[in-house]
C-alpha positions as CSV (number, residue, x, y, z in Angstrom):
1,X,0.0,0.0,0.0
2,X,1.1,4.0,-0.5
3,X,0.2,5.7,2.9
4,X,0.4,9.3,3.5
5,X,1.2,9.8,7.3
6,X,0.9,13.8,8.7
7,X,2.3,13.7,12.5
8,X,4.8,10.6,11.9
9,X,7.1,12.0,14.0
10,X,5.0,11.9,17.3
11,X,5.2,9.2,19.8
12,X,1.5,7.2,18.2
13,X,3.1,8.4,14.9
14,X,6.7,7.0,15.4
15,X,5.1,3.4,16.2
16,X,3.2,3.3,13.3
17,X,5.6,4.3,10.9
18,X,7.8,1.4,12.5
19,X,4.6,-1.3,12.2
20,X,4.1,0.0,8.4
21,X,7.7,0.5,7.2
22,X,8.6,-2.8,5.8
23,X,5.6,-3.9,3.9
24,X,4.2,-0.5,2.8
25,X,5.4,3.1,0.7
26,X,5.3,5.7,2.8
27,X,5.6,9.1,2.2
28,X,5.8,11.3,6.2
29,X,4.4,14.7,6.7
30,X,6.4,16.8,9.5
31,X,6.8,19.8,10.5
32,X,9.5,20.8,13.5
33,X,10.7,17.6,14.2
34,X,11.7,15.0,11.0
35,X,10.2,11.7,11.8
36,X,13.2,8.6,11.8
37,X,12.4,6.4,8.8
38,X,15.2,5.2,6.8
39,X,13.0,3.7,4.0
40,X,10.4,5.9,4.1
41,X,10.0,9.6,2.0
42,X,9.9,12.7,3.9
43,X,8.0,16.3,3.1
44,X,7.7,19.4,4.6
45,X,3.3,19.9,5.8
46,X,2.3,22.3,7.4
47,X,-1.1,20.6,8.6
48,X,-3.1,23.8,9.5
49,X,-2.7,25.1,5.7
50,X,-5.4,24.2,3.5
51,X,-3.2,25.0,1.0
52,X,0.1,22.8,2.0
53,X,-1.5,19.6,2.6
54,X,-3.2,19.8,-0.8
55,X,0.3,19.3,-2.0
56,X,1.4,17.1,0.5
57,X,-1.1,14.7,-1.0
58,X,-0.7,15.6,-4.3
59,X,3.0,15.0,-4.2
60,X,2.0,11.5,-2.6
61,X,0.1,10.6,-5.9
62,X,2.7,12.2,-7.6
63,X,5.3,10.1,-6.4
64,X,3.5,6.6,-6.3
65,X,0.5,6.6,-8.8
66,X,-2.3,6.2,-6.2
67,X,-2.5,6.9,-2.8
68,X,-4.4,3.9,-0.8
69,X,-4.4,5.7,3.0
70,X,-3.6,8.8,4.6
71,X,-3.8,9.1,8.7
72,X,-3.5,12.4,10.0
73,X,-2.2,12.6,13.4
74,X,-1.5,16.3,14.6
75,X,-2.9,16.9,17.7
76,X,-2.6,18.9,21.2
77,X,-3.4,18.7,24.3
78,X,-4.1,22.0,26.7
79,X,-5.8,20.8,29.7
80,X,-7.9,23.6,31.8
81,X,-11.5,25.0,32.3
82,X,-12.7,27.2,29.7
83,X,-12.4,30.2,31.8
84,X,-9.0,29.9,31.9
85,X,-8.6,29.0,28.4
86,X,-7.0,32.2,25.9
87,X,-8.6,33.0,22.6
88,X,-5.2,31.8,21.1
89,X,-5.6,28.9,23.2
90,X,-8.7,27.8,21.3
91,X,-7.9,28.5,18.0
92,X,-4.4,26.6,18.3
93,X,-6.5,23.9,19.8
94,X,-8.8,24.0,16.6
95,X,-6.1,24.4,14.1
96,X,-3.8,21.5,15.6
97,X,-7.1,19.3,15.6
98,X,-10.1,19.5,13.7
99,X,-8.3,22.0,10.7
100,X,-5.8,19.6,10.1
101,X,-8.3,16.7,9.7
102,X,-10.7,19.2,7.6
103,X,-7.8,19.4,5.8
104,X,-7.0,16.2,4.7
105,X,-10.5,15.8,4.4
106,X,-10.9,18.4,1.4
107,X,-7.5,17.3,-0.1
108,X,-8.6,14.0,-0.3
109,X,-11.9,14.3,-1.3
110,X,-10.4,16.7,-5.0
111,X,-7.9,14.6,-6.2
112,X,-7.8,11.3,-4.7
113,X,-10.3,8.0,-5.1
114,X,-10.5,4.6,-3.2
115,X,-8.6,5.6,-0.5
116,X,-8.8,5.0,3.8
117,X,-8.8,8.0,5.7
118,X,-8.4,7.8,9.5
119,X,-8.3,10.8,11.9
120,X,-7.7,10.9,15.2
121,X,-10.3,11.8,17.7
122,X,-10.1,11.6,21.7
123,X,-12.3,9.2,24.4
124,X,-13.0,12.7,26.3
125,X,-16.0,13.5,23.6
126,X,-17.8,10.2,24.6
127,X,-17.2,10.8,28.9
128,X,-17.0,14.3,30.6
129,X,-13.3,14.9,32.2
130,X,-12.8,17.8,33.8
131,X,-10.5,20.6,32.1
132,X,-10.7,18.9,28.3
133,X,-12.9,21.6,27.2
134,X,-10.2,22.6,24.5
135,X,-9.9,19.2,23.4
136,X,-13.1,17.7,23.5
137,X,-14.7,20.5,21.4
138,X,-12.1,20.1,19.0
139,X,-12.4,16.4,18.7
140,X,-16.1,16.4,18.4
141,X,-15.6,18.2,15.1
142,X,-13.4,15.7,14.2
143,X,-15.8,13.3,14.5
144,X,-19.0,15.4,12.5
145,X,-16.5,16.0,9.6
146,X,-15.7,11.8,9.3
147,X,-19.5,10.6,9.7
148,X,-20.2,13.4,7.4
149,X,-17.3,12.9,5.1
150,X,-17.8,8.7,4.7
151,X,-21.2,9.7,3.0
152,X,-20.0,12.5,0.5
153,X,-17.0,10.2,-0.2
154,X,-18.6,6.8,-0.7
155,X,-18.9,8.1,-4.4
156,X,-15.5,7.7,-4.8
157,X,-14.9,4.9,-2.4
158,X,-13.0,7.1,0.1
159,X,-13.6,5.9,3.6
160,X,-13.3,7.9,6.4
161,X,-13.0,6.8,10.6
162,X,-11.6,8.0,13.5
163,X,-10.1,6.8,16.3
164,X,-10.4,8.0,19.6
165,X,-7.3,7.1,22.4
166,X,-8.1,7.2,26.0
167,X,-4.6,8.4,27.5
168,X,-1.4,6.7,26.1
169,X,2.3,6.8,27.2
170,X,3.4,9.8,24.6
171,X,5.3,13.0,24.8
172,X,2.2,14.7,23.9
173,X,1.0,13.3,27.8
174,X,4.6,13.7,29.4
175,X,3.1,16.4,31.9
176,X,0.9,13.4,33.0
177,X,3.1,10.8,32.5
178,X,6.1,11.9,34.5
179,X,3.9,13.1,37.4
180,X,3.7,9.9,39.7
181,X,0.5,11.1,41.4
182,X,-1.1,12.0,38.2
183,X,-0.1,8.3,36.7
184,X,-1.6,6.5,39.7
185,X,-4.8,8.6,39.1
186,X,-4.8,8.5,35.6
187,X,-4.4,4.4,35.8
188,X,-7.3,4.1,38.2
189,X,-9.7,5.8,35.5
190,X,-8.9,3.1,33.2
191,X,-10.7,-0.6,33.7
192,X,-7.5,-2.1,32.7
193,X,-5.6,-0.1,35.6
194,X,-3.1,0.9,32.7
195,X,-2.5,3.7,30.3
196,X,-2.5,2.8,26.6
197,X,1.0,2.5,25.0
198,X,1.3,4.1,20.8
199,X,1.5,0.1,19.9
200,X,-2.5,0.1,21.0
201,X,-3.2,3.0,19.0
202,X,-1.2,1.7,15.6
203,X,-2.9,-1.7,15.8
204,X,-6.4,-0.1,15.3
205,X,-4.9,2.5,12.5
206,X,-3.5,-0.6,10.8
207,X,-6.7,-2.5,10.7
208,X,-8.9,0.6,9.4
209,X,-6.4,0.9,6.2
210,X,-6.0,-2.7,5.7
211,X,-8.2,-2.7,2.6
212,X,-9.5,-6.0,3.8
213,X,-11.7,-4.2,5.7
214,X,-12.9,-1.3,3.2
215,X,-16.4,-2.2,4.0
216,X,-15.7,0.3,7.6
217,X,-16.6,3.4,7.0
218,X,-18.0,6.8,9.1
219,X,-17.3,4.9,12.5
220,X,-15.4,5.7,15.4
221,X,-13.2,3.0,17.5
222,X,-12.6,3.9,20.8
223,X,-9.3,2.1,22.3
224,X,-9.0,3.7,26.0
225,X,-9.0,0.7,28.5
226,X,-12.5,0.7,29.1
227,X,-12.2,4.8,30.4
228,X,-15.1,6.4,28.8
229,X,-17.2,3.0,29.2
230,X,-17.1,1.6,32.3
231,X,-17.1,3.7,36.0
């Protein structure tokens, strides 16, 4: 398969560059930090512009005929109560998130055909946590813009899911991670009484582009230790 990977340099997107690597073409999206891949292709994205991932995935067709998946993985994490939250704040959080996945989105949907699309959502928008405001509105878009998107696309044999992490050992969670008390907390909330590790996340990103499953489409796997489903 050709996959087109934006945030491959990130700790979920690092493991699934390493899981896809030797059996697949892959062409990486970064944009401070250059992802380690010493077979894959690397380009510039800035995933916030409308107007640079449109060439990010048209230099993936470009450079191998047909692009079969793209998996956009950009993504923050500011965690506070709205009233503490800055204007900039919001918008960074909306950028990072749900315009990058718009993004891809709209790319996709002008130039490319039978393709898997997976975006990344959160386990926050199914269960309440406090201080997640910024995320959880974010990621709810995420989620209205894949149901929405599998129907427009179906045409044209896009697919379109998301997947939505409960917390997982990254450096986007370090401030979590690396605080003992936090960790111990953070566990408890979780049925399994562990945090998810980037390998969890990769397997389900994996399966959704496998195109022995193309008949998923405009659904949402949660993989979070039983956090947002069981109390």
């Amino acid at each position: 398969m050709n996959v087109l990977i934006l945030g491959a340099a990130g700790g979920i997107g690092s493991q699934l560059v390493s899981d896809l690597a030797e059996l697949h073409n892959l062409l990486l999206g970064y944009n401070q930090n250059m992802p380690v891949a010493q077979s894959a292709k690397l380009e510039p994205v800035d995933a916030c512009s409308f107007e640079s991932v449109q060439s990010f995935v048209q230099t993936g067709l470009d450079e191998f005929g047909s692009v079969d998946s793209i998996v956009n993985l950009p993504g923050n994490l500011i965690l506070k109560p709205a009233h503490l939250s800055t204007e900039e704040e919001f918008y960074q959080s909306i950028d990072i998130n749900l315009k990058s996945a718009f993004a891809v989105v709209r790319a996709a949907g002008s130039i490319l055909r039978d393709c898997s699309i997976v975006l990344m959502s959160t386990a926050a928008v199914r269960v309440g946590l406090a201080n997640h405001e910024l995320i959880s509105c974010a990621k709810s878009g995420v989620e209205g813009l894949a149901r929405s998107a599998a129907k427009t696309y179906a045409k044209k044999n896009i697919r379109v899911n998301t997947v939505a992490p409960g917390l997982v050992d990254t450096p986007l969670s370090s401030k979590i991670v690396n605080n003992q008390m936090a960790l111990n907390v953070s566990k408890k909330m979780h049925a399994t009484g562990e945090i998810g590790k980037p390998k969890d996340i990769s397997n389900m990103i994996s399966f959704l582009i496998d195109p022995e499953n193309n008949w998923i489409t405009g659904q949402k796997f949660v993989v979070d230790g039983g956090l947002s489903s069981t109390k």
